[in-house]
N, C-alpha and C positions, 0 to 999 in steps of 0.2 A: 431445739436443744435446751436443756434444764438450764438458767443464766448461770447456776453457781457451778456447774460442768465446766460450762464455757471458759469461767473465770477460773478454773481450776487446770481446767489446760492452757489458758495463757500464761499462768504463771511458773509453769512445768517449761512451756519453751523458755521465757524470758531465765528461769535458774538453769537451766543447760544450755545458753549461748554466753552467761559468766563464767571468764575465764581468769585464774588468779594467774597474777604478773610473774614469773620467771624470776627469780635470782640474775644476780650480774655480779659476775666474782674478777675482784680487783688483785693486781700485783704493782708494785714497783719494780721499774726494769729500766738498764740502759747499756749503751754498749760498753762493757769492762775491755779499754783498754790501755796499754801503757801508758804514760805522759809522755815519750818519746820512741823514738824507732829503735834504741839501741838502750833499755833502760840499766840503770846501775845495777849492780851484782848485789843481792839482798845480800843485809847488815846479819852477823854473826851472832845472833843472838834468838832464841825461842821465845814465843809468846803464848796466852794458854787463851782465847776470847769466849768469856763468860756469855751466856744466853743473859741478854739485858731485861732489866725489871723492868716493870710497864703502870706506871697509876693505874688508878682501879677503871675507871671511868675509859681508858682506851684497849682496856683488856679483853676485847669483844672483836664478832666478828664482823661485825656491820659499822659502817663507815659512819662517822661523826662529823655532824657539820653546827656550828650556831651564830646565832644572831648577836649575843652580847656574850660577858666575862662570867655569866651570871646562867646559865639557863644552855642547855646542853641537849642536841636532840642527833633520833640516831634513824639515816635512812630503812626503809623497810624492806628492802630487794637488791640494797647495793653490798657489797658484802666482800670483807676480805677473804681473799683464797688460803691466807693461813693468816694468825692472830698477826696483827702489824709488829708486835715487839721480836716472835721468832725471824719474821719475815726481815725487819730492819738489820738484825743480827748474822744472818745468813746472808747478806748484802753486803756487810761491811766483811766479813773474812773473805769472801769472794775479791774484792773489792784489794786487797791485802794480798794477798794472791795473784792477784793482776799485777800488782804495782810494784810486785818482789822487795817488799821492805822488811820483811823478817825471814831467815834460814829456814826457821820452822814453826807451824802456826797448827795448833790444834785447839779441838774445843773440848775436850775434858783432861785431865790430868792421869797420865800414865804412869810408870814405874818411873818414866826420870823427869823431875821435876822443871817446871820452866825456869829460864830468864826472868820474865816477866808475866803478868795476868794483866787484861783487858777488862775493864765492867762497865757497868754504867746502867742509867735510867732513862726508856722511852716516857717523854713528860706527858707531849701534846706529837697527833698529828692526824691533820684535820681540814676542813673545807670553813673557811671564814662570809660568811655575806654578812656584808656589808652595806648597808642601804642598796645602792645599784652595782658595787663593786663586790668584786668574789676575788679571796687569796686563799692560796695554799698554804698553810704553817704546819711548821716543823722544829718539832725541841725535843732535844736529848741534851745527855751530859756526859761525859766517857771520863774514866782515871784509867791512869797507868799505875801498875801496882812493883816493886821492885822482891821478887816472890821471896827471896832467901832472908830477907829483914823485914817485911810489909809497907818499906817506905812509898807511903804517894808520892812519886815521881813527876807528875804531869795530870794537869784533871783541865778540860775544857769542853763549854756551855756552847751549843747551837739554837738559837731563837729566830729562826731564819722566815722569813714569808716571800711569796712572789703572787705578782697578779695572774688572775685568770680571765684571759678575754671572752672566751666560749664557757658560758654557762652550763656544763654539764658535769656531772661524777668526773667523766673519764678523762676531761682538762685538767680537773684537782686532781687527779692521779700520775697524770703525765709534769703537772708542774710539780708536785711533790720529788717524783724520780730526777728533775732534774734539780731541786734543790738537795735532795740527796747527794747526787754525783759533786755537785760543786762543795757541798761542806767538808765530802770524803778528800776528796784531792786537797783542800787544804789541809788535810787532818792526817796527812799520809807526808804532805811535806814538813807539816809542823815534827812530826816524830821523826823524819830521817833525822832531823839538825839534831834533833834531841837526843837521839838513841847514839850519834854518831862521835857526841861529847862525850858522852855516858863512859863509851868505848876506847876516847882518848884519855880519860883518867884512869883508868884501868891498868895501860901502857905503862914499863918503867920510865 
């Protein structure tokens, strides 16, 4: 057989047994429930929770991981199953929802207007390596808006990390959701006390 045949069908098999990698589409997820067996009777007040902004740099759908403060790299088959800033955003009203802390919680503005509006900005959130250690970081920022005057009411900063001891994606995703859950539950008790003052000055 002709040599350049030959080498022409070895390289025919060798490009039909490449096979490109599969996508792997991530969520945050955790169990949404109560803080207690008998939770308090949501706070008499409406809330309107704004879709959060997102830096440029996390406004994508493939998961970000980097090595320093400086230099920014983005996996090639890992991939979020919806942009991280809707996805964080649909967490936290679920999340609100669960924890019965507002009478009524929408996300656009209807004929009657809210109580209050929800906003804020997804900063960072990402897979950190670290020479040998790997964290999870997570930063957002949230206000509370008081809708019938515009007064900021409440604005509070999450910069939160946690170790990952299994070095893969789906460990940074699993610790991400739980540094989720633990920043929401304080963020859920910080505004009862708040919303619940709000509501005693109100009172004759």
């Amino acid at each position: 057989m002709n040599k350049w045949i030959l080498l022409a069908l070895m390289l025919g098999v060798g490009w039909s047994c490449t096979t490109v990698p599969e996508n792997t589409y991530f969520t945050l997820a955790y169990k949404l429930v109560p803080d207690s067996k008998e939770p308090p009777a949501p706070l008499p007040v409406s809330v309107r929770v704004r879709e959060l902004e997102v830096t440029p740099a996390y406004d994508k759908e493939r998961l970000v991981y980097r090595h320093s403060p400086y230099e920014f790299k983005y996996y090639s088959y890992q991939m979020w199953a919806v942009k991280p800033h809707r996805m964080v955003s649909e967490l936290m009203v679920r999340h609100f929802e669960e924890a019965r802390l507002f009478s009524s919680i929408s996300r656009d503005l209807g004929d009657v207007r809210p109580d209050y509006e929800l906003s804020g900005v997804l900063q960072s959130i990402e897979e950190i390596d670290s020479g040998d250690e790997w964290y999870a970081h997570l930063e957002f920022i949230l206000r509370v808006t008081r809708y019938r005057d515009g007064a900021v009411i409440w604005s509070h900063r999450v910069d939160a990390k946690k170790k990952v001891y299994n070095k893969a994606p789906v460990y940074v995703i699993k610790a991400l959701s739980e540094l989720m859950e633990e920043e929401m539950n304080k963020i859920v008790a910080e505004l009862r006390i708040l919303l619940r003052g709000q509501l005693a000055e109100k009172r004759p």
